[in-house]
N, C-alpha and C positions, 0 to 999 in steps of 0.2 A: 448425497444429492449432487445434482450438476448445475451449474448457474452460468451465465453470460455477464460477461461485462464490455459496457457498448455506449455510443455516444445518440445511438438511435432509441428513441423513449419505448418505440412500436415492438422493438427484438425483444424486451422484457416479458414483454405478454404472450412470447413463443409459447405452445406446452410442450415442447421439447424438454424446455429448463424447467427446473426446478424452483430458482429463483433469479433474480436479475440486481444487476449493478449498474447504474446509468450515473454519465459522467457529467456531476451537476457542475462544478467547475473543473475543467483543464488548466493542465499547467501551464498552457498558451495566455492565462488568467483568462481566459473565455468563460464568462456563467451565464446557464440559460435561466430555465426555472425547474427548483424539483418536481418531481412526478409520483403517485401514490402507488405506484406499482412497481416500483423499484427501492433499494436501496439505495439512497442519493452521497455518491462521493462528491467530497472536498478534496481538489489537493491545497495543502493547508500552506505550505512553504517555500511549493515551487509555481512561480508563478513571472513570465517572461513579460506581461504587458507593464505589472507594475516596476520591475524593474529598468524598466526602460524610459517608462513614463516620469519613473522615481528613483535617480540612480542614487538617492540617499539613503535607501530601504535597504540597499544589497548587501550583501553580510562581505568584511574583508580579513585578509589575513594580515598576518603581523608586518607583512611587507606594504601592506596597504593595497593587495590586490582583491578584485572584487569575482565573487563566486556567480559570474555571468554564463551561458552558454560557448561563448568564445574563445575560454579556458580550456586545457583541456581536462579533460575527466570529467565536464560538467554538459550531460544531454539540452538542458534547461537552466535560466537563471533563477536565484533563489533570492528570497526575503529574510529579511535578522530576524529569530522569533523570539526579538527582544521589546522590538520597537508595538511600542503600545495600540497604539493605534490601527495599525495594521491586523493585530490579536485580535480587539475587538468586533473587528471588521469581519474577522472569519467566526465568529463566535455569533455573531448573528445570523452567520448563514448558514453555520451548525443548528439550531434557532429553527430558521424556516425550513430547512431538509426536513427537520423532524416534525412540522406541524403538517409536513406532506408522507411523511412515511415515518415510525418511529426508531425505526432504526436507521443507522447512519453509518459509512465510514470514512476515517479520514486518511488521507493520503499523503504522503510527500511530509511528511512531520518530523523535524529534529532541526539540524545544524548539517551544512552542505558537506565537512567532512572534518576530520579531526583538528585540521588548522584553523578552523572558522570558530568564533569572531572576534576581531579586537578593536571593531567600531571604537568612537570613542564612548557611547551609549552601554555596551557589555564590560567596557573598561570600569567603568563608573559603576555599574552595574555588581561585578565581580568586585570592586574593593569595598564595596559596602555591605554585601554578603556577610554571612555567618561561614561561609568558606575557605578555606585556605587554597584549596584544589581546583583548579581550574575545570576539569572534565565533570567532578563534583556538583561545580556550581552549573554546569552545562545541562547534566540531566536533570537541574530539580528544576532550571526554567521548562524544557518537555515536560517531565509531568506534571508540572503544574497546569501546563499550558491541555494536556490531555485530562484532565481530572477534571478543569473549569468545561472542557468540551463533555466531556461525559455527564456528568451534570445535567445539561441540557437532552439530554437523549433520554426518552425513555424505554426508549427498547434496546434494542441491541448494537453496543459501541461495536468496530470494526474499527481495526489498525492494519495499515501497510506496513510491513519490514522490509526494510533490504534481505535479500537473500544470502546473508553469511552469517552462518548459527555457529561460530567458530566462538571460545569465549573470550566477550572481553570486547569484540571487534564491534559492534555496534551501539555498547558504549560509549568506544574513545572514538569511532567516526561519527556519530550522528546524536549522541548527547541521550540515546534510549537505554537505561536501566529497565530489562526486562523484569526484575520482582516489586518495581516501585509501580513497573505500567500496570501488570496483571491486576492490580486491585481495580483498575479503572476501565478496563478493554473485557468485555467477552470472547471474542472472537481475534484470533490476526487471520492477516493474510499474507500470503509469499508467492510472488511474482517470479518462475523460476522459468523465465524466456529461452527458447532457442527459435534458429532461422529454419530446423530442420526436422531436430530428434530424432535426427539415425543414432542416435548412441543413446542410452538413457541411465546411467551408472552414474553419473555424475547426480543427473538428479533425483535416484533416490540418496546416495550420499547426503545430499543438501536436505532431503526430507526429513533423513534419519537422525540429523545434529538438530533440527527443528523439535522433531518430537523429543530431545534428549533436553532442547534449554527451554521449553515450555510447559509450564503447568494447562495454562489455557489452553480450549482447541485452536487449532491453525487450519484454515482451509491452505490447497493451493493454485494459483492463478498459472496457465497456460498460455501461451501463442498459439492462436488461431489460423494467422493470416498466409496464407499461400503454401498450409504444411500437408501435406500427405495424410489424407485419412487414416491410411495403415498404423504411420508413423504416428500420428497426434491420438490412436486408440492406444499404442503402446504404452506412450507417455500417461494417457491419462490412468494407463493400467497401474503404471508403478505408483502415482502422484496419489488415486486413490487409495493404494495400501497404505499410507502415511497422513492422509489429511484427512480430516470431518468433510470436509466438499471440496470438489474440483469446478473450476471454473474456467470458463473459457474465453481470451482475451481480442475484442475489434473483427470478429469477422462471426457471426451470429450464423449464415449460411452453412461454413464449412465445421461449426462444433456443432450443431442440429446436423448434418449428415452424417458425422462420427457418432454422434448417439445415436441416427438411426442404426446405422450400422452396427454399432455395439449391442443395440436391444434385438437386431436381427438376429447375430450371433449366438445370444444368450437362450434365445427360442430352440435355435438347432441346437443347442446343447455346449455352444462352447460359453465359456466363462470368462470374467475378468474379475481380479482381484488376487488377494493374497492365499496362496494356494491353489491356483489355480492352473498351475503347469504350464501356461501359457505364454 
């Protein structure tokens, strides 16, 4: 199937797509209200109003520097998903997503990166632990924190991954034990961006470590915005040989014309997909 994911509630209800993903909170911490016609995302941890509004929330490293957007390597500033309060906060909005659609997914989930966090709240936190290990005691705060969200869903959980199925790496960066999440997550998703996709090896590469470290299906998420029709059928050419659904990211106009285009195609007789010489 092909789906949109969009900040506009109206693009969900395209029949282009297949299904829709409407962005119930941005990492801007902007929330509007969920919508019944879409799958309503959280991003769960990245979120720049409250870090700013709350420079106590933001997760720091052992230098005491804080995982703000201003940093580098960091697009967005992040929240500790230690700090309790905050958890619950998104746990009720996991909560109202799902009394509007029952399925849900949640976004921006873990720890900002391998160095993060040594608040004094994770400090205390980790020496009262049944842990020795620090990265240990990192993913069982995520799945816990994914388990309590799942819970609350009764339809279909959805996780965002970082796009590095390398093993091991999405562990020690962002605190995700993928055999502890699988019990809790249906579906992931993988965000695999370009500006362009004149080249697309690279991402079935990235697909094909995906389908190698997960049990669960994985769709994967697309760039829409300002790309080449030709080029974004290609991409979705490959993205489909490896994922359950491709979906298409912020520009709902230009993935509704590459699907038309692709169903035009499929008419005359050319194909997409795996085996299809194309």
């Amino acid at each position: 199937m092909f789906g949109v994911v969009t900040r506009n509630a109206e693009e969900c209800s395209w029949p282009e797509f297949d299904l829709g993903f409407y962005e119930y909170k941005q990492v801007s911490g902007r929330a509007t209200e969920p919508i019944p016609d879409a799958v309503n995302m959280i991003s769960c941890f990245g979120d720049n109003a409250a870090a700013e509004s709350s420079p106590e929330l933001v997760p720091v490293n052992e230098a005491g520097e804080p995982a703000t957007r201003e940093r580098p390597y960091f697009d967005w500033a992040y929240v500790c998903p230690t700090h309790e309060g905050y958890r619950e906060g998104l746990l009720e909005m996991v909560s109202e997503a799902a009394e509007a659609n029952e399925d849900v997914r949640l976004d921006d989930v873990g720890f900002p990166r391998q160095e993060y966090c040594f608040c004094d709240r994770c400090n205390r936190l980790f020496a009262e632990s049944e842990f020795d290990d620090r990265f240990e005691w990192r993913a069982s705060v995520i799945t816990e924190f994914v388990a309590e969200a799942a819970a609350r869903i009764p339809g279909r959980t959805y996780l965002t991954l970082y796009p590095d199925p390398y093993p091991g790496h999405l562990y020690e960066r962002a605190g995700l034990a993928l055999d502890a999440l699988e019990e809790h997550v249906d579906e992931f998703v993988v965000p695999l961006y370009d500006m362009a996709y004149t080249t697309t090896y690279w991402l079935e590469t990235i697909a094909s470590g995906f389908e190698s470290a997960l049990s669960r299906p994985f769709s994967i998420e697309l760039y829409a915005v300002d790309i080449d029709v030709d080029d974004l059928l290609h991409a979705t050419e490959v993205a489909d040989a490896y994922a359950k659904d491709v979906l298409f990211g912020y520009d709902a106009a230009q993935a509704r014309a590459a699907l038309r285009r692709m169903h035009a195609d499929t008419r005359e007789g050319k194909s997409y997909g795996p085996g299809s010489g194309s």
